[in-house]
N, C-alpha and C positions, 0 to 999 in steps of 0.2 A: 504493500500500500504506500503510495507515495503520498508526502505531506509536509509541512514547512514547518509543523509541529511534533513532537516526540510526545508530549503529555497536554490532553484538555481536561483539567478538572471541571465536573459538575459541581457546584455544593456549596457551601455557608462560606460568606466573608462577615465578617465584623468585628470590633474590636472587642478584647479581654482587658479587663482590670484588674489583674493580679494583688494581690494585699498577700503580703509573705512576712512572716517573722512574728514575734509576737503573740499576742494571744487573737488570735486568727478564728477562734471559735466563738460566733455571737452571742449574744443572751437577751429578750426579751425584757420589757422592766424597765425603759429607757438606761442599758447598762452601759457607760462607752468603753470598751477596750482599746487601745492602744495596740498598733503593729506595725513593724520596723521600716516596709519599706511598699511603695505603692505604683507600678507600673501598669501606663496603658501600652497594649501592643497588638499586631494584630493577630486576630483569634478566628475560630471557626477552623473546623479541619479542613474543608477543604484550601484555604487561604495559607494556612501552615505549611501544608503540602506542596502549595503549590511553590511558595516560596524555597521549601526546603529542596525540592528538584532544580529551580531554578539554581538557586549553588551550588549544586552540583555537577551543572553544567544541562542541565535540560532546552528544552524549548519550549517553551511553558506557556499556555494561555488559561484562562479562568471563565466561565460560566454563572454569572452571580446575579443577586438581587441586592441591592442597599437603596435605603432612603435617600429625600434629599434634602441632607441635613449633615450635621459636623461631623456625628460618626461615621456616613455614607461617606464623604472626601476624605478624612482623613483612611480606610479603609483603599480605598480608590488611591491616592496618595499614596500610600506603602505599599501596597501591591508593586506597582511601577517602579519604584525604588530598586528591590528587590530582584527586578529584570522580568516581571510575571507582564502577562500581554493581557491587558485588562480592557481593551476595547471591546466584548462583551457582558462589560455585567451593566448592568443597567442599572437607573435609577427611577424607582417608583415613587412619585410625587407625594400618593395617600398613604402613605406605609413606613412606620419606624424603622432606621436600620435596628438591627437585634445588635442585642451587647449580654455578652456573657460577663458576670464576678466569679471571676476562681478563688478560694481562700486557700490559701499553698501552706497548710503545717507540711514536718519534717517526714512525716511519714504517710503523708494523704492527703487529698484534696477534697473539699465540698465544690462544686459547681453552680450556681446561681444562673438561669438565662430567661431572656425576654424574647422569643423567636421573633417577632417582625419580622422584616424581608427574608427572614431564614428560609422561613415555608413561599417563601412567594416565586421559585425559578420551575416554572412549566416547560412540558416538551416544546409546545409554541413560540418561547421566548427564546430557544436555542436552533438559529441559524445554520440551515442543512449545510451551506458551506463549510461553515467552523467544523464541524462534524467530519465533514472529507478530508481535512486541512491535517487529522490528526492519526498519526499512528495508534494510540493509545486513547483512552477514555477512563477517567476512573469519576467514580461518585463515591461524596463524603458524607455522612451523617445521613445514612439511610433512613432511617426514622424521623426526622426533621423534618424530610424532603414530600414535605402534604401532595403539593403541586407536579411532584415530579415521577412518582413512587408508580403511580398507577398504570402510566406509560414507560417506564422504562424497560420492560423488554424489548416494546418495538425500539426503542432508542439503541440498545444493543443489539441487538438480529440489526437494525441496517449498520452499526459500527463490524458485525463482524465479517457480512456480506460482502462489503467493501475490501476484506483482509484484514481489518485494523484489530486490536484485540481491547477488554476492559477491566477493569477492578471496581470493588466494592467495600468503604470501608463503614461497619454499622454504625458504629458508636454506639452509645444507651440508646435504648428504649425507653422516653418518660413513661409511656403506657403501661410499660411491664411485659405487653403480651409477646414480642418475640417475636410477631411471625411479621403482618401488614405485606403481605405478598411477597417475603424475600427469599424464600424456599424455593418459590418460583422462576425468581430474576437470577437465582443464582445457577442455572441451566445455561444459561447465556452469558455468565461469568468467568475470564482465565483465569483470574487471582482474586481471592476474598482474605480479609485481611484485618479479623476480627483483635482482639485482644482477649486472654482468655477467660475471663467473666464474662464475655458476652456469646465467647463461642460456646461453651458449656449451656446458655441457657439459649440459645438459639437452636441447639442438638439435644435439647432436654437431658441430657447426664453432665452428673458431676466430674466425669473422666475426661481430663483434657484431652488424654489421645483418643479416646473412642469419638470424642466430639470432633477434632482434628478429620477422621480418616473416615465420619458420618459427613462430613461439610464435603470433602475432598469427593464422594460420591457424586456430589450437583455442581462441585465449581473446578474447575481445571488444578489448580493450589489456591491450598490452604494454608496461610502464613500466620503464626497467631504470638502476638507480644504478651510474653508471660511477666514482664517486669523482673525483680532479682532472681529471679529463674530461668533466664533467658529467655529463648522465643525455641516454638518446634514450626517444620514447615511440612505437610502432608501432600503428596501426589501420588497416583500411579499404585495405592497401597504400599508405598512405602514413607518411612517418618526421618526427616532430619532434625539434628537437635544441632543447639548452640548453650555454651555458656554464658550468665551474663558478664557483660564490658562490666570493669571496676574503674569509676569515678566520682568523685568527690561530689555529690549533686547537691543541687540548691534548688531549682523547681521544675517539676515533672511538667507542668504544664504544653502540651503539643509533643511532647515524647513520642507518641505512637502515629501522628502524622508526619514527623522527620523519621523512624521506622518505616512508613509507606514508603515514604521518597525514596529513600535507599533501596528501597527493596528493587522499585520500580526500576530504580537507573539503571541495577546491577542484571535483573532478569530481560528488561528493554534492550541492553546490550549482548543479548547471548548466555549471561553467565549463568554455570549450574546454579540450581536449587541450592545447596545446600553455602554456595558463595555470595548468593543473592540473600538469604538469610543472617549470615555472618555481617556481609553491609549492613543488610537492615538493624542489627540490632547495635552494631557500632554507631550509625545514624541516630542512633533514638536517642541512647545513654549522654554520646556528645551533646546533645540539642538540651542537657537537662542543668547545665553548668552553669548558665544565668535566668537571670528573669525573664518570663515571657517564653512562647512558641518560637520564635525565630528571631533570637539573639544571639545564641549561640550557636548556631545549625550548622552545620561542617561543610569545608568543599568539599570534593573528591578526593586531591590531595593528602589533606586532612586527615577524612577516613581510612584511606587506605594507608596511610602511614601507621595512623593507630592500628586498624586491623594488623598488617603485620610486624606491629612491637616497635616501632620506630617513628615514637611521636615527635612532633618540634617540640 
């Protein structure tokens, strides 16, 4: 498939407001706590992602809804920055952009979101050209995605029709239910690329590998971010494992969207399964060393220095 693009993300842009340090958990009661340090940046997984392939040398364009209003430009505004080809996301005049609060304690996160324009990118708003234009197609935040969800097979059958191939990354489920047609889409999925609390209840067992190598029956691979556990990647009936990367982290926040990118860049260019997993999990760990989704996010160089033991 020929295309001027390597990766079009589907999925959420808007900004994160991280609150890290301190006492990070709220309390009701007009209580105020104090926390050390407060960054806005830009958030939504598919905006992380798309940033994080862009340094890694991708071709990156994005697919989005924002408002129009300070979050929607400043969004729009970083996007660009970052080298992401933002001349499709659009701006909806009647419609907030969404803004996620992350609260980053030391060992886990609360999430806070407003969807606005999250839910608002339809198959309609997505331009059959852009669509040609791209080797690759991945959607972020499958359960977000109101407007998008219920068409998107067809949206992949003509992605793969064309030769081009796609991923799908869940994230939670607010609703809890787990399914909202993704059993379905993921027929028409090369890579799904859960993390492992979501693939577990997306395969109804508690066994990461059974859940692993049950996904891996509907989606071409199955790559799943286990966090200090590393990541497994399932294909073919068979299972790769990785260790996790050891580094000094400070907030997870977008971890597992800079683990997409890697993954992507690494399988996008040929490499084995179990090398495109290795990326990915060095991609994740590195992206978790500062504040925010894509502050810290690694080149290539980077990565691959780290992955084999020879950091700067």
């Amino acid at each position: 498939m020929a295309g001027d693009l390597d990766l079009l993300v589907l999925g959420d842009a808007n900004p994160d407001l991280v609150l890290h340090g301190g006492d990070v958990v709220p309390a009701f009661g007009q209580a105020e706590h104090l926390v050390d340090d407060a960054r806005l940046s830009i958030g939504g997984s598919g905006a992380i992602l798309a940033c994080g392939a862009a340094k890694l040398g991708l071709r990156v364009a994005i697919a989005a809804v924002v408002g129009d209003d300070l979050f929607g430009r400043f969004v729009i505004d970083g996007l660009a920055a970052h080298g992401v080809d933002v001349a499709a996301v659009q701006v909806d005049p009647e419609t907030p952009t969404g803004v996620t609060v992350v609260l980053s304690g030391p060992d886990d996160r609360a999430i806070l979101t407003m969807p606005g324009t999250i839910a608002g990118l339809s198959a309609q708003r997505i331009e059959p050209a852009l669509l040609e234009r791209a080797r690759h197609v991945h959607v972020s935040s499958y359960f977000l995605q109101a407007a998008l969800i219920g068409s998107l097979s067809d949206v992949f059958l003509g992605v793969r029709g064309r030769g081009g191939t796609t991923s799908v990354d869940p994230n939670w489920d607010p609703s809890a239910r787990w399914n909202g047609g993704l059993l379905d889409v993921l027929a028409v999925t090369d890579v799904f690329l859960p993390n492992a609390m979501e693939a577990t209840r997306i395969a109804h067992t508690s066994d990461l590998d059974a859940a692993g190598r049950a996904l891996a029956e509907r989606a071409g691979v199955v790559a799943v971010k286990n966090g200090d556990r590393g990541a497994i990647a399932c294909s073919g009936g068979v299972t790769h494992r990785v260790d996790p990367v050891r580094v000094t982290p400070m907030d997870s926040t977008g971890a597992g969207d800079s683990f997409d990118a890697g993954f992507l860049a690494a399988w996008l260019d040929g490499a084995p399964l179990e090398r495109a997993l290795a990326l990915a999990n060095t991609c994740g760990a590195l992206s978790t060393r500062a504040m925010g989704g894509t502050t810290a996010q690694a080149t290539m160089d980077e990565a691959l220095a780290f992955l084999e033991g020879t950091p700067a």
